[in-house]
N, C-alpha and C positions, 0 to 999 in steps of 0.2 A: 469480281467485276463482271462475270458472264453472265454468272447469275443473274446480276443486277439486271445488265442489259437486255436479256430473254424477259425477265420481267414486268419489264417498262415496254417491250415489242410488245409483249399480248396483251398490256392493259391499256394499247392506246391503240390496237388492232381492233379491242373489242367495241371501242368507241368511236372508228370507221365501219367499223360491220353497224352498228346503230343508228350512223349518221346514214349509210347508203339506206336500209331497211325506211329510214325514217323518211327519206327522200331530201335529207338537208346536208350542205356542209359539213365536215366534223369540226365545229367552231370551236371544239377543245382542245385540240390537236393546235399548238404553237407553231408556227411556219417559218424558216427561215430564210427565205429566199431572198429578201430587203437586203441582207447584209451580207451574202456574198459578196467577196470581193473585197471587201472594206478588212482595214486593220482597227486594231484596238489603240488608236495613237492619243488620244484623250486620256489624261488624268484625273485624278480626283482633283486636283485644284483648278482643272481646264472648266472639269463638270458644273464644280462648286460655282466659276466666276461666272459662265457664261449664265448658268439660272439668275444668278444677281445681277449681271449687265443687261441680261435679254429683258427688264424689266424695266431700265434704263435707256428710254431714246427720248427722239424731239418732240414726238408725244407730250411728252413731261417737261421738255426742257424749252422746245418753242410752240407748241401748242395750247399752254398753259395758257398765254399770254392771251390766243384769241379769245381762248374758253370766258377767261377773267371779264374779259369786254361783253361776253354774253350771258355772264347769268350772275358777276358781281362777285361779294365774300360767299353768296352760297353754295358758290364751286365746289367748296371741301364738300358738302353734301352728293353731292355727284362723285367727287371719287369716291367717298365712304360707299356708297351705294353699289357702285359699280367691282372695291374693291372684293365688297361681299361674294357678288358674282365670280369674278377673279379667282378667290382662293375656293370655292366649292368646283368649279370647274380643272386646278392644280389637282384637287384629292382625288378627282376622279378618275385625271394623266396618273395622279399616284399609282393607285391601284391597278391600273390596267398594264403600268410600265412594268407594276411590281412582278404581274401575272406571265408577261415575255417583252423585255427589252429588246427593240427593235428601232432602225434609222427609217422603218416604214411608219412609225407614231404612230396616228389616231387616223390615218388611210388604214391603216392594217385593221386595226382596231373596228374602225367604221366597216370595215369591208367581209370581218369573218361575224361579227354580232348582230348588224342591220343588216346587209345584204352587197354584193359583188356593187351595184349601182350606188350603193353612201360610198363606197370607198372610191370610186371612178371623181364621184360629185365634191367630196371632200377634198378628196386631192388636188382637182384641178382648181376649188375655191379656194384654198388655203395656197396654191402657186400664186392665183390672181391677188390677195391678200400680201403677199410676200412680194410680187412686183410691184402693184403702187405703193407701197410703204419704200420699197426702194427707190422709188420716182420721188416722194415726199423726202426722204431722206437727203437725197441728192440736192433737190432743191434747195432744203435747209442748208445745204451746205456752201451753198453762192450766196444765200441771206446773212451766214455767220459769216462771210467775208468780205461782206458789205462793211464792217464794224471799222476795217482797219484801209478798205480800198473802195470806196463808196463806186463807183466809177466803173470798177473790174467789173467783165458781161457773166450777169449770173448763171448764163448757160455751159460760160467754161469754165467756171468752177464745178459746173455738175461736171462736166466730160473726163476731166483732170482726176474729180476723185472715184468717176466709174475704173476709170484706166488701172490706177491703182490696184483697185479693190481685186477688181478682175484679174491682174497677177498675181494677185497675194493668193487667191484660192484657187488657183490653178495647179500651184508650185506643190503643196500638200499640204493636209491636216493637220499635221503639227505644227505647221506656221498660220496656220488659221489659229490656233487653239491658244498659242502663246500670246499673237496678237490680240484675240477677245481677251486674255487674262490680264494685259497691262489695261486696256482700255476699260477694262472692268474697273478695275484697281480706278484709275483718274475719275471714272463717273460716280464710284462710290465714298471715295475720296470728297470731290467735290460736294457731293450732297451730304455730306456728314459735315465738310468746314462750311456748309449754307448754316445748317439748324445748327450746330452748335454758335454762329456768330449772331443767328438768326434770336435762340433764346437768350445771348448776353446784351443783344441790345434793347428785347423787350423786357429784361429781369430792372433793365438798366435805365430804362425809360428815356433811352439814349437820342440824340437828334441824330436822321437822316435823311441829306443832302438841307440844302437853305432852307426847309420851312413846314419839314416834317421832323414827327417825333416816333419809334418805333412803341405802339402801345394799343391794348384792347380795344379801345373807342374807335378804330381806324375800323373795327368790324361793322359799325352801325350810322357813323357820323359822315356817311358817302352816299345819300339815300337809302339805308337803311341796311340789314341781311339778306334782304332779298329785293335790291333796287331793280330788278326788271320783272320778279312775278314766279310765282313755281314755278310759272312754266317756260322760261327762260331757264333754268336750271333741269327741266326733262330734254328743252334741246341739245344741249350743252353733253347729253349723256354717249352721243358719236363720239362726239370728241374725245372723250373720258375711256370709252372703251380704246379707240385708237390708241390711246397712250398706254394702257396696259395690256398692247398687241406684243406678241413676242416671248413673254413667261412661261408660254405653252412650247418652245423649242428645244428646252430642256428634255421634251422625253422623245424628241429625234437624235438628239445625244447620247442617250441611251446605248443604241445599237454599237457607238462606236466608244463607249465608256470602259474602262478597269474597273471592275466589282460593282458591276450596276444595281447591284439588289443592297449592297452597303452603301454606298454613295448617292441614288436615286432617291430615297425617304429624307435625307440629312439638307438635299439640294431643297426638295419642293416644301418641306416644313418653313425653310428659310424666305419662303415668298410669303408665310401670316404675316412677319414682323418686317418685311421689306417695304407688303403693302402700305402698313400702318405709318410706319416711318418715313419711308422716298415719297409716297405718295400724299395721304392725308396730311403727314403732318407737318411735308412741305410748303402743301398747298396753305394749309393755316396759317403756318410764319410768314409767306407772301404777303396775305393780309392786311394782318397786324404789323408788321414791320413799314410796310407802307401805303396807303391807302390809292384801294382797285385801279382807279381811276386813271393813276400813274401812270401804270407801266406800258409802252408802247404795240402794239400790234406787230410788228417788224422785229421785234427784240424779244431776246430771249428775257421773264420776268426775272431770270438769277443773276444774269451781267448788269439789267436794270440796280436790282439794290447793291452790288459790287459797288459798280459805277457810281451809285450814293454816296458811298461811306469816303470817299476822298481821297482815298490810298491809291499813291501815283502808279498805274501799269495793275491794277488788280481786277477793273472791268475785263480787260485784255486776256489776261492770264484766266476769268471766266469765260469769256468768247473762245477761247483756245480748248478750253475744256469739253464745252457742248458740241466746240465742231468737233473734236473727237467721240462724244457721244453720238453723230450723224454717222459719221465714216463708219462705226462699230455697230450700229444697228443694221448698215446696206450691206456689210462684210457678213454682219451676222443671215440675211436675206440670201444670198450668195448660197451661204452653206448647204442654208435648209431645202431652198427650192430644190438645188440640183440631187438631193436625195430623195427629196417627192418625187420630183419628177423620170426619177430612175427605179423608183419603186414603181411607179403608172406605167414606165414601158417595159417591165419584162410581164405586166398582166397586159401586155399589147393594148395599153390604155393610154399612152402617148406614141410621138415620134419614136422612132428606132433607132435616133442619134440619140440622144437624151438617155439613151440606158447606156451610153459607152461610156468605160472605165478606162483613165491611165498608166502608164506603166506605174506612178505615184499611187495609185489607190482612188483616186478623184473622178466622180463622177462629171466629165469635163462638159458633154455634150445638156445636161439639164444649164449647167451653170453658164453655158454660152447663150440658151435660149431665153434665161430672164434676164441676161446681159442684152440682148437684144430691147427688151420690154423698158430695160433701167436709161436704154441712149434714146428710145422714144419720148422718154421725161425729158433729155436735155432739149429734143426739139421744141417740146411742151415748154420749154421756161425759154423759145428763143422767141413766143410768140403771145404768151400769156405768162411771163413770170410773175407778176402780183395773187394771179389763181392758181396758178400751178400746184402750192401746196392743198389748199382746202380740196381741190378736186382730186388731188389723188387720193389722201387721206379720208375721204367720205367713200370712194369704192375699196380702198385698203379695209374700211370697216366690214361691211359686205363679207366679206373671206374667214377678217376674223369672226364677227356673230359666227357662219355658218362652221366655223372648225370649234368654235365653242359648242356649239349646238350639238356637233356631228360626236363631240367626246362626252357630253352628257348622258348624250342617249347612247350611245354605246355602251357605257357602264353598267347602264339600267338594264339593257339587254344581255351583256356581264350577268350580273349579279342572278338573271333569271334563269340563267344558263346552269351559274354555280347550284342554283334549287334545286336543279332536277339531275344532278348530280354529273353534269356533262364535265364541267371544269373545277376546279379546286381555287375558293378565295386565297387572297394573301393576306397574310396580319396586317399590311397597310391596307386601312379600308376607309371608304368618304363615306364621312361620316350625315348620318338622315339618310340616308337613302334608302328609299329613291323618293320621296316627298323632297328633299332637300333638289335632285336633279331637276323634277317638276317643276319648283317655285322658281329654280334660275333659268329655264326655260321660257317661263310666263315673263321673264322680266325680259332675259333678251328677244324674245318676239314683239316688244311693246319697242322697243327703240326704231325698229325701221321704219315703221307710218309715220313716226315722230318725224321723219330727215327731211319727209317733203315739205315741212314746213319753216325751214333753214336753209337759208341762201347756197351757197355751194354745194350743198350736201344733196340737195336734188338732182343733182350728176346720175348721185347712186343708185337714185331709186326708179330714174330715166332707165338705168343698163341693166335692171332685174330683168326686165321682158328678155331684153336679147342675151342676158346671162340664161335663162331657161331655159331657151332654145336650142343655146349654142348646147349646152350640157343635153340636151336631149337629143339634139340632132348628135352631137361624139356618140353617148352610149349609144345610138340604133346603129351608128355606123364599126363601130366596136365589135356590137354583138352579130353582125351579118359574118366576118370573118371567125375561121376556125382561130382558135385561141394560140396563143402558144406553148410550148411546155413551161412547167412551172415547176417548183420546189415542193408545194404541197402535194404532189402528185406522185412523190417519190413515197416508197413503204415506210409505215408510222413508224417503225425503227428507228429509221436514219432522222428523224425530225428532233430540232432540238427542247428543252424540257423547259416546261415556264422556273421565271427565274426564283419564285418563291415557292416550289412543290419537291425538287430535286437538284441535287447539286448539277452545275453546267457539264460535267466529264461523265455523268452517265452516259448518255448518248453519244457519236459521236455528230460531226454536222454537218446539215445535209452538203449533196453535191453542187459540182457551180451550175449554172445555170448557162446557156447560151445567150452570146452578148446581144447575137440580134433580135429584134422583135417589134411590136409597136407597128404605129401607121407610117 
C-alpha cells in the first residue's frame, strides 16, 4: 500500500510540476473539496430512482398540456429532437462523472477544463435554473389543487408545499433520498399504467369520454400533423427542453453515492430508454388516444384521459400523482442547489452562509438561500397566478441550456486534455465526440432567439442583459479579493484518484476545508 501511495504522489506531482511550468491549472489532478463534509448516505437504489424521477416533473406532466396547444400532434417531434439532445449531453455527465465523482458536477467539471470563470458562471446558472423550476414547481402545485378545491388561493398551496419541502431537506439526506425513491416509484408507476392503458385502448379502438375513440387518425383529423406550422413546433422547443431539466442531477449525486463508478453508468444508460419511453412515447399516446385539441391548458393532459375513461375517483388518484411529481421535482431542487451553491462558496464564489454545513451533514445555508427564491414564487402566484408558471419556466430554461452547454464543452476540453496525455479516459465514453458535442451545441444555441418570438418566454430573453451583467459584475468582484484556501492546494498526494484510473483507498482524502469563506 505505500508503495502504491509514493507512486501515485510522484505521478501526479509530476503533473503539477507541468501544469505550473505550463502556466495552467493541473486540470488532471481530481479535487476533492465539493465533498468534504458530506457522507455517503445514498444508495444504489436512491441513485438508480432519483436519475429516473429527476427526469419526471411537470415539465412533462403539466407542461405537456401548453406545449400540445402550440405546436399540435407534432410535439412528439420536439421531444424526439430534443431527446436527442438530452441523452448526448447524459454521456457526456457520463464520462466526466466516470473520471471523478463529485456533488460539485459539471461547476467542477466546467471550472477545472474551461476555466475558474465557467465554473463561477455555471454554477450560478444552473442555481438560477434550479430556482425557477422550483418557483414553476410550486406553482403547479396550487394548479393540481385546483382539481379537487377550485376556490383554495394558489399562492398557499405554493407556501404549504415550500414549508414541507424545506424540512424535509434540512432534517438529512437519507430522508431526502427515501423520499425521491417512493416519489420516484409513483411517477414511474404512473407513466407505465398511462402507456400501458394508453396502448390497450388504441390496440382496442376503444371509445373515450362521450364522443372520442382512442385511434391513429386523431394524429391528422385535427388540422393536420402539423396544425400550427414547423414553426410552432421550433417554439415549442423551450418548453420541451424545460421538461427534460433535471436528468443532469444525477451526476451531483454522484459525490454522495455507494460505488459511484458501478452505479453511475447503470443510472445514466437508463435515461436512452426513459427518454424514448416517458417522453416520446408518452407524448404520442396523448395524441392518438385523444385528439390535441382536448385537453385543457390548466390540466395536467394525464388526469385529462384518466378523467376520460369514466372510472369513478381515477382522474383524482392522477391528480394526486403529478402533484406528487411537483413536490419531488422542488425537493429534488432543494438538494442540488444547496450543494452548488456550497461548492461556489468555499471557491469564495458565493455568500459565506451557503457553505455552512449541519451537525446532519446538510449543506443548510445554500438550501435556505433558494428557499428564499422558491417563497418569492408564492408572492409571484399572489399577483400573476395565471403567468406564474410560463414565466418561470422560460428563465428555468436559460440555466438549463447553459448547464447543458457548460457539460458539453467541458468534455470536449476533457477529452483534449486526455490527448495530451494530462488525464486518463474512462471506458464510459460519449459517444462521436466531439462532432457529436458540436452538433448539440448548434441546436441548443438555436433555441434562445427562438423564445423571443413566444409569449411568456420573452421574460427570458428580457433577463439575459442583466443575467450578463450580474455574472460579470460577481466574477470582477470575486476576483478583486484574495481567494480563499482550497482543497486543490493541498500536495497531489492527499488528492483523491479519478474514479475510473484507481481504486478509491489509494489515496487517502483530502483535508477539510474551512467552513468559512465567500462574500
Amino acid at each position: 500500500m505505500a508503495r502504491q501511495i509514493a507512486s501515485a504522489a510522484r505521478e501526479e506531482a509530476a503533473l503539477v510540476l507541468d501544469a505550473a511550468r505550463a502556466g495552467r491549472p493541473p486540470v488532471g489532478i481530481p479535487r476533492g473539496d465539493e465533498d468534504e463534509g458530506y457522507h455517503q448516505s445514498l444508495k444504489p437504489r436512491h441513485v438508480q430512482m432519483i436519475a429516473m424521477g429527476g427526469a419526471i416533473g411537470v415539465g412533462l406532466f403539466l407542461g405537456t398540456s401548453q406545449r400540445l396547444h402550440t405546436a399540435g400532434p407534432a410535439l412528439v417531434l420536439a421531444y424526439a429532437l430534443a431527446g436527442v439532445a438530452a441523452f448526448f449531453v447524459m454521456r457526456a455527465l457520463g464520462e466526466l462523472v466516470l473520471y471523478r465523482p463529485t456533488t460539485g458536477s459539471f461547476v467542477a467539471y466546467a471550472r477545472d477544463f474551461i476555466g475558474e470563470w465557467a465554473g463561477f458562471a455555471s454554477g450560478w446558472m444552473y442555481w438560477l435554473s434550479w430556482a425557477m423550476t422550483g418557483v414553476a414547481e410550486i406553482t403547479a402545485v396550487g394548479i393540481y389543487v385546483h382539481y379537487w378545491a377550485p376556490g383554495f388561493p394558489q399562492w398557499l398551496s405554493a407556501l404549504l408545499a415550500l414549508a414541507v419541502l424545506l424540512t424535509v431537506n434540512l432534517v438529512s439526506v437519507r430522508l431526502f433520498g427515501e423520499l425521491e425513491f417512493w416519489f420516484a416509484i409513483l411517477k414511474v408507476a404512473a407513466i407505465l399504467a398511462f402507456l400501458v392503458v394508453g396502448v390497450v385502448l388504441l390496440v382496442t379502438h376503444a371509445g373515450v369520454g362521450p364522443s372520442h375513440h382512442a385511434e391513429l387518425p386523431n394524429l391528422v383529423d385535427f388540422g393536420g400533423f402539423l396544425p400550427r406550422g414547423l414553426w410552432a413546433v421550433l417554439l415549442s422547443l423551450q418548453g420541451v427542453i424545460f421538461a427534460y431539466a433535471a436528468i443532469e442531477m444525477v451526476g451531483i449525486s454522484a459525490g454522495e453515492a455507494q460505488n459511484p463508478r458501478e452505479v453511475m453508468p447503470r443510472a445514466i444508460n437508463g435515461v436512452v430508454w426513459r427518454i424514448v419511453l416517458f417522453y416520446v412515447g408518452a407524448v404520442a399516446l396523448l395524441v392518438v388516444v385523444l385528439p390535441w385539441t382536448v385537453y385543457p391548458r390548466d390540466r395536467s393532459p394525464f388526469v385529462t384521459v384518466f378523467s376520460y375513461l369514466g372510472v369513478p375517483g381515477i382522474g383524482g388518484i392522477m391528480n394526486l400523482v403529478v402533484l406528487t411529481a411537483a413536490v419531488s421535482s422542488c425537493n429534488s431542487g432543494l438538494y442540488s442547489t444547496g450543494r452548488i451553491l456550497r461548492s461556489l462558496s468555499q471557491r469564495g464564489e458565493a455568500p459565506a452562509f451557503t457553505g455552512r454545513m449541519s451537525s446532519r451533514h446538510v449543506p443548510y445555508g445554500g438550501i435556505l438561500l433558494t428557499s428564499v427564491v422558491y417563497f418569492a414564487g408564492v408572492v409571484l402566484n399572489v399577483f400573476v397566478p395565471h403567468k406564474a408558471f410560463e414565466i418561470a419556466t422560460s428563465i428555468a430554461s436559460l440555466g438549463v441550456l447553459t448547464t447543458w452547454a457548460a457539460l458539453l464543452y467541458a468534455q470536449v476540453r476533457f477529452r483534449s486534455a486526455a490527448a495530451r496525455g494530462e488525464v486518463e479516459r474512462p471506458g464510459y465514453r460519449m459517444p462521436g465526440s466531439p462532432y457529436t458535442n458540436w452538433a448539440t451545441l448548434a441546436f441548443l444555441a438555436v433555441i434562445v432567439p427562438l423564445m423571443v418570438f413566444d409569449g411568456e418566454q420573452k421574460w427570458a430573453v428580457v433577463a439575459i442583459p442583466f443575467l450578463v451583467v450580474s455574472l460579470y459584475a460577481g466574477w470582477r468582484a470575486v476576483n478583486r479579493r484574495p481567494a480563499p484556501a482550497r482543497a486543490d492546494a493541498v500536495p497531489a498526494a492527499t488528492a483523491p484518484a479519478p474514479a475510473d484510473a484507481r481504486p478509491a483507498e489509494t489515496l487517502p482524502a483530502p483535508e477539510a476545508l474551512p467552513e468559512e469563506g465567500g462574500f
